[in-house]
N, C-alpha and C positions, 0 to 999 in steps of 0.2 A: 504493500500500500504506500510505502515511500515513495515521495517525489524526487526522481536522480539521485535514489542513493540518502535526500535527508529527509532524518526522523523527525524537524526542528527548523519551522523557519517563521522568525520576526521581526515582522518590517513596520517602524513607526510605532510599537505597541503602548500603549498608555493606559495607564488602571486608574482613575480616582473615586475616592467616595467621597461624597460630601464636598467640601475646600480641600481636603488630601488628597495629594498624586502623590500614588505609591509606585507607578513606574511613570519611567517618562521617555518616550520616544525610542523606546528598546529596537536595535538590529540585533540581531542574533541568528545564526544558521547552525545546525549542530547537523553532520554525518553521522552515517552508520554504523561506520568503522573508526570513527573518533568516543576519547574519555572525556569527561566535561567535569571539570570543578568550577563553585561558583561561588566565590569568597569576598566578605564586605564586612564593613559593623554591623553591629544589630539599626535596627530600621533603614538598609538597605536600598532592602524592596527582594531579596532574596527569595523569602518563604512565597511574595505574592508571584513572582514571578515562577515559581514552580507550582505553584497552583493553576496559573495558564497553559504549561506546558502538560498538566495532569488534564486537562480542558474542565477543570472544576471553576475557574473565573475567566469572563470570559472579557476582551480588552472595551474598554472606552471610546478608542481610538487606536488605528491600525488593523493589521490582519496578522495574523497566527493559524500557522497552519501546521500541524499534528498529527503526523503518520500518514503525511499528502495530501490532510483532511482541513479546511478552511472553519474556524471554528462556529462561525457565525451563520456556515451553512449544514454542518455537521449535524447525524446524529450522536449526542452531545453522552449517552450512557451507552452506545455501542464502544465508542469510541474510548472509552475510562477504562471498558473491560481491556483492552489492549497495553494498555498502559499498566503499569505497576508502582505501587507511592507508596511510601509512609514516611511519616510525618508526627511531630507530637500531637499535632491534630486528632491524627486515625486514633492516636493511641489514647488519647482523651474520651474517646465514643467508643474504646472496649469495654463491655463489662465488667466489673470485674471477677462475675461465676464464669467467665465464658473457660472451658478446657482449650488450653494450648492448641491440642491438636484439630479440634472441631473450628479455633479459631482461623487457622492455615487455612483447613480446606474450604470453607465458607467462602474463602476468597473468588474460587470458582463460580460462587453461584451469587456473587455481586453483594456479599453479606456481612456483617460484623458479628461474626458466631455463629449457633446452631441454632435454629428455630424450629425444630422438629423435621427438618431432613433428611431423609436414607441414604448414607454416605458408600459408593461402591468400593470393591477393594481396589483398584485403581488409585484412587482419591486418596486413599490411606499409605498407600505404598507412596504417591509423590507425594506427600506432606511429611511422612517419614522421613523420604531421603535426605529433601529442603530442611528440615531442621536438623537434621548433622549435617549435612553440608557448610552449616551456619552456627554447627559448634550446641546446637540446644537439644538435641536428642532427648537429655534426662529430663528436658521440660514436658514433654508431650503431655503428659497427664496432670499437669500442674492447672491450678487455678490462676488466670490473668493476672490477677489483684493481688497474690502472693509471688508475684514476680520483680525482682531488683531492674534497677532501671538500664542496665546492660543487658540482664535476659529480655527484657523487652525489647531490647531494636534490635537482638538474635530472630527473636521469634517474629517482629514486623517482618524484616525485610526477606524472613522466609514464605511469608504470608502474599509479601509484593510478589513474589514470583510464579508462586502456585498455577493461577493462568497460564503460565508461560507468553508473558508479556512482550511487545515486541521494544517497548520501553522503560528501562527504570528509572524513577528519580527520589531519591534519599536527602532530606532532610534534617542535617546536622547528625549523622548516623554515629557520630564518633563522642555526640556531646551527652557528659554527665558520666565516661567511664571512668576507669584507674586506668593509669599507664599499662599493666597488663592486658586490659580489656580491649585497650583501644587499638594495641600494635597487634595483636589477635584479631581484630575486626578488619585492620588496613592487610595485613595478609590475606585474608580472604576474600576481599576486595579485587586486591590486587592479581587472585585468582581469575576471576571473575573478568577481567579486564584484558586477561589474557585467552581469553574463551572466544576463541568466532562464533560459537553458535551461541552467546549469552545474549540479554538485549544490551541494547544500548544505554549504557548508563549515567546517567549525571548528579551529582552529590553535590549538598551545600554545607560550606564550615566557613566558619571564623578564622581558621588558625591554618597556616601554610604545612606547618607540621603535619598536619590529618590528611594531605594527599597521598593516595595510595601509590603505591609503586604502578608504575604501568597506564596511568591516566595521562590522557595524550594534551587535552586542551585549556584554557584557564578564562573566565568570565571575571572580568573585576566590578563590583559595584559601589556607588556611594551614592546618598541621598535619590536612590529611584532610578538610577541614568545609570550606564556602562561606562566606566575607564576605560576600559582597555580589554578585548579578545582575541585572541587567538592562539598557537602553541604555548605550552609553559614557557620554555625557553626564552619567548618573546615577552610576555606578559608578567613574570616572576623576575623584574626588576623591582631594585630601590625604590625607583622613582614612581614607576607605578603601582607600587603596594604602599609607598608611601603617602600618596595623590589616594587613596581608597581610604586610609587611612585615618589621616590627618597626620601621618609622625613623621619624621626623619629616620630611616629603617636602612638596616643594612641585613641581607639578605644572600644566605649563602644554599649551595649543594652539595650533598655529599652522597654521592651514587646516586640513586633513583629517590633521595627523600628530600625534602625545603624544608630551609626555616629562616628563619626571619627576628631580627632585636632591634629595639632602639638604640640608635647612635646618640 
């Protein structure tokens, strides 16, 4: 259903409510075979603008177009089944009875949990896999609500995938771990990244540190509007992390990881 290849294209997009423009005039094109990081402070415009790309908001101003799908002529919940999110959002609107594993496979059937369902063995074997693939196996049978806030974005983003999405987009998947949790999480990312048949994936952080190994591209934001996109290489400068910012930053590589301090 991609348009030549992108899963992602934004020309002129603009979000506001009210007096708030929460993006402004967003270009953006994200490929198939590219990694997307999308790094800014908080009120950005980050979470909104992956809410566009989820086609959960829809723009103000401009066109967005989503899996080659034009959003504003889309059907707008065929369309989400495609795609794969989570977000503290999602994770807000779990139950907290909901079981782990009934919460995965629900995913399928456009749900947040079980509602009396007949779940085939199919469904059970890929919800299985998906959460050891994602390290939560021993969660399956856990209650939502007795979940640490690290098994939870295990268990979301094995939830995003269930569909077998042709898009993923993660929403600060790295925030509120421990240092263990998180480098745990960016390796298996970073699995992920290296996968040609996985979907396309793009994640949003705060921190240069939390890109995973193997993510090809970089989105910089501030106040609603784009700094800077395109290759990390290009985009994982001083000056333009510092411009997202507001700091004077000195910004180094060490093999396949960033980071980033003030000067």
């Amino acid at each position: 259903m991609e348009l030549d290849g992108q899963v992602l294209r934004m020309s002129g997009v603009t979000v506001r409510r009210g007096d708030a423009v929460l993006l402004r005039d967003v270009e953006w094109t994200v490929e198939d075979d590219e990694r997307w990081v999308v790094i800014g402070p908080n009120g950005a415009g980050k979470t909104t603008l992956l809410s566009v790309a989820a086609a959960q908001t829809a723009p103000s101003a401009g066109t967005a177009h989503v899996l080659g799908e034009r959003l504003d002529e889309a059907d707008t919940q065929e369309l989400r089944s495609m795609v794969g999110f989570s977000s503290a959002a999602v994770a807000n609107r779990v139950p907290d009875s909901a079981v782990v594993r009934d919460l995965v496979i629900s995913a399928s059937y456009g749900l947040l949990g079980r509602f009396g369902e007949e779940y085939q063995t199919p469904d059970h074997s890929r919800a299985r896999a998906l959460l050891n693939r994602w390290g939560a196996a021993p969660l399956a049978e856990r209650r939502f609500g007795t979940l640490s806030e690290g098994e939870r974005k295990r268990v979301l983003i094995a939830r995003a995938l269930m569909a077998d999405p042709e898009l993923l987009l993660l929403d600060e998947p790295a925030a509120g771990l421990d240092l263990g949790g998180r480098e745990d999480l960016l390796r298996r990312l970073a699995v992920l990244a290296d996968d040609i048949d996985a979907p396309t994936p793009v994640i949003v952080s705060h921190h240069v540190e939390e890109i995973p190994p193997g993510f090809t591209h970089g989105l910089l934001m501030r106040g609603g509007a784009v700094v800077a996109a395109g290759p990390l290489e290009q985009v994982m400068t001083g000056e333009a992390l510092g411009e997202t910012f507001g700091l004077t930053l000195k910004v180094d590589r060490h093999g396949d990881r960033w980071s980033a301090r003030a000067v």
